[in-house]
N, C-alpha and C positions, 0 to 999 in steps of 0.2 A: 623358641616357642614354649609358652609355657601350659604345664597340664591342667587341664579346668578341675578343680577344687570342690569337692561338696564334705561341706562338714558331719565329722561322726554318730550315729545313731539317730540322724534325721533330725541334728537340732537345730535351730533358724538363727541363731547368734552365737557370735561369741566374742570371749575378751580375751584380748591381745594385750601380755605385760611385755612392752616394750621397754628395752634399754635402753636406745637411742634411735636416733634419724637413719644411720647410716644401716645398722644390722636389721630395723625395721621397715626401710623402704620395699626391698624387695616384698614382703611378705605383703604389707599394704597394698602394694600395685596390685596383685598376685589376689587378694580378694576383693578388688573394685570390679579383676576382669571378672573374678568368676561369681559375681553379685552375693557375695556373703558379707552379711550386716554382723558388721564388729564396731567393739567401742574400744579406745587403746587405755590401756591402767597401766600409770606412771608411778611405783614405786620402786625407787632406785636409793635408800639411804646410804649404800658402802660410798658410794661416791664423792670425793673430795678432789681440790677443797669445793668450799663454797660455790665461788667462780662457775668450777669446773662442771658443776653439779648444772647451776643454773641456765649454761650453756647450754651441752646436752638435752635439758628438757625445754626451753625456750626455744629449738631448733625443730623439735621433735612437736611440740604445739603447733609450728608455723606450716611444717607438712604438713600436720591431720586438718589444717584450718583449709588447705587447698584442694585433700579429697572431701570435706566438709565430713571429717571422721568425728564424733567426738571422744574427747579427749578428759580421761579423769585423770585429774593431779592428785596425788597421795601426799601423806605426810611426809617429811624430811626429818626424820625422827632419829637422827644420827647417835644420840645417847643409849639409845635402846641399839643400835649396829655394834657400839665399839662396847660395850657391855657383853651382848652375845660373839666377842672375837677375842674376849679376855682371854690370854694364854694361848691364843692363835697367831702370835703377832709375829709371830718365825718361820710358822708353815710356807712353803713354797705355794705356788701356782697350781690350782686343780688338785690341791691337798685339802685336807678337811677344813680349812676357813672359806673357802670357794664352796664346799658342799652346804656349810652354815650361811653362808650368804644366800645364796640361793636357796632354801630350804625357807629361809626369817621373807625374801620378796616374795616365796611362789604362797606361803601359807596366808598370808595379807590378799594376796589375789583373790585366791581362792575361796578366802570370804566374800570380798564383797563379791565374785561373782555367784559364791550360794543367796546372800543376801538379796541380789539383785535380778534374778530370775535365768543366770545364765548358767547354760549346763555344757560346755565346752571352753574352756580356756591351753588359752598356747601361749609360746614367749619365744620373744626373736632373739632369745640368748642363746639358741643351738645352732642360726646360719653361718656363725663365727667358726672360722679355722682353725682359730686360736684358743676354743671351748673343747672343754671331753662332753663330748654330744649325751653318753652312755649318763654320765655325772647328772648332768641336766635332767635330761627325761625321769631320770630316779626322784629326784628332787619334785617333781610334776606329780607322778602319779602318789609318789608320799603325801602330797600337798592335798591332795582333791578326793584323800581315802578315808578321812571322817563322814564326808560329804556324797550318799546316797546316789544323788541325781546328777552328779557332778564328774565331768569326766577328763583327764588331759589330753591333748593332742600332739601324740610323740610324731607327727610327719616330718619328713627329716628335708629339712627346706633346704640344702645345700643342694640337691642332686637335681638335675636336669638342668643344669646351668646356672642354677639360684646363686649362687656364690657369685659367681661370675658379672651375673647382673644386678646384684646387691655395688659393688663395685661400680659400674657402668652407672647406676644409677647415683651413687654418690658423686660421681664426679659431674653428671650432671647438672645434680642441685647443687654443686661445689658444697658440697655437707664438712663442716666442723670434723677434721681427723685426726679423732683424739692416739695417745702413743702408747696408752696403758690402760690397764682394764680399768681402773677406777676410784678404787681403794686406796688410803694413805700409803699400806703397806705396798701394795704393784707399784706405787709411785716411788717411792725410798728401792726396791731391789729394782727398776725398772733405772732409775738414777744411775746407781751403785755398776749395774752393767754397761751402762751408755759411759760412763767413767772408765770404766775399766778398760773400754774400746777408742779411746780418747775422742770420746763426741762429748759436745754440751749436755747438761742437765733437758729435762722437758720443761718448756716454759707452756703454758696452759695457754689453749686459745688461740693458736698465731698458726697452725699446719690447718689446709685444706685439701681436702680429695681436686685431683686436677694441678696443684699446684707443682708439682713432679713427678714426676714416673714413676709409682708406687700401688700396691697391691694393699696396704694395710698396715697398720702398725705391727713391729715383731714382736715376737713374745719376752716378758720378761725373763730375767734371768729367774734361774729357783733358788729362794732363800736357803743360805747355808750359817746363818746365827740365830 
């Protein structure tokens, strides 16, 4: 059962930076029940490859097209990501290229939602297990602290069964279940430990929620070069 939702400070919209299908389904259900008017903003440049990228948000379209959400596509502005990760390229997982990442998507947000009339933005990158929730939220409220009228939404979507049903509801929609956060580098130390465990490399595209008995993709190994 989930708890009915009223957004912060009496505001009537808000913008949802969505990752993907899977981490943002529960949240979308979650504000169709509790009638809050959101629009979802799609910038995800760490993302690779290409493919990978495409996938994700081309999945992530087809859901907002069912609640009839809409959906802003951002740039794929991937020059401007690996520019801002130069000399990050060894940090582990949830080490400062993860705070850089998030900090380069939540600041993009939270423009266009100053631009665009909106005074609450959230992001479905905290219902993840496999996120430092603490990391994330920092990253939000840094983003939206230029910006006056403009506020994050640190509620912590995992609790009351949101995980859970974030899950349920993936396997559902059979959603694209990607193995790594996103990034060249999660993919290369995400490799390197699947190696070392003697499993196959990630092939992009080919795992779905439902299609075995699984909770989620595990966490990368943390870079140690």
């Amino acid at each position: 059962m989930r708890e009915k939702l009223t957004l912060p400070g009496g505001a009537d919209k808000l913008l949802l930076h969505s990752c993907c299908a899977p981490c943002s389904g529960e949240l979308m259900e979650a504000f169709v029940e509790s009638g809050i008017d959101y629009t979802i903003f799609f910038y995800n440049p760490n993302i690779h490859p290409e493919k990978e990228y495409l996938l994700r948000k081309e999945e992530n379209i087809r859901f907002a097209e069912t609640h009839g959400v809409p959906f802003v596509d951002a740039d794929y502005d991937t020059e401007n990501w690996f520019a801002r990760a130069k000399g990050m390229e060894h940090e582990p997982e949830k080490g400062i290229r993860c705070t850089m990442c998030f900090d380069m998507r939540f600041e993009r947000t939270a423009l266009y939602a100053h631009e665009h009339g909106f005074s609450v933005m959230t992001s479905s990158l905290g219902i993840s297990r496999w996120k430092n929730m603490a990391q994330i939220n920092d990253c939000g409220h840094r983003a939206v602290a230029p910006y006056e009228n403009l506020a994050y939404w640190d509620y912590n979507w995992r609790k009351g069964g949101g995980s859970q049903r974030m899950i349920e509801i993936s396997k559902r929609e059979r959603f694209y279940q990607q193995e790594y956060c996103g990034c060249v580098y999660s993919l290369r130390d995400s490799n390197r430990y699947r190696v070392a465990q003697g499993r196959d490399k990630i092939t992009p595209g080919v795992k779905f929620y439902g299609d075995e008995p699984s909770e989620g993709a595990p966490p990368a190994a943390p870079s140690t070069t």
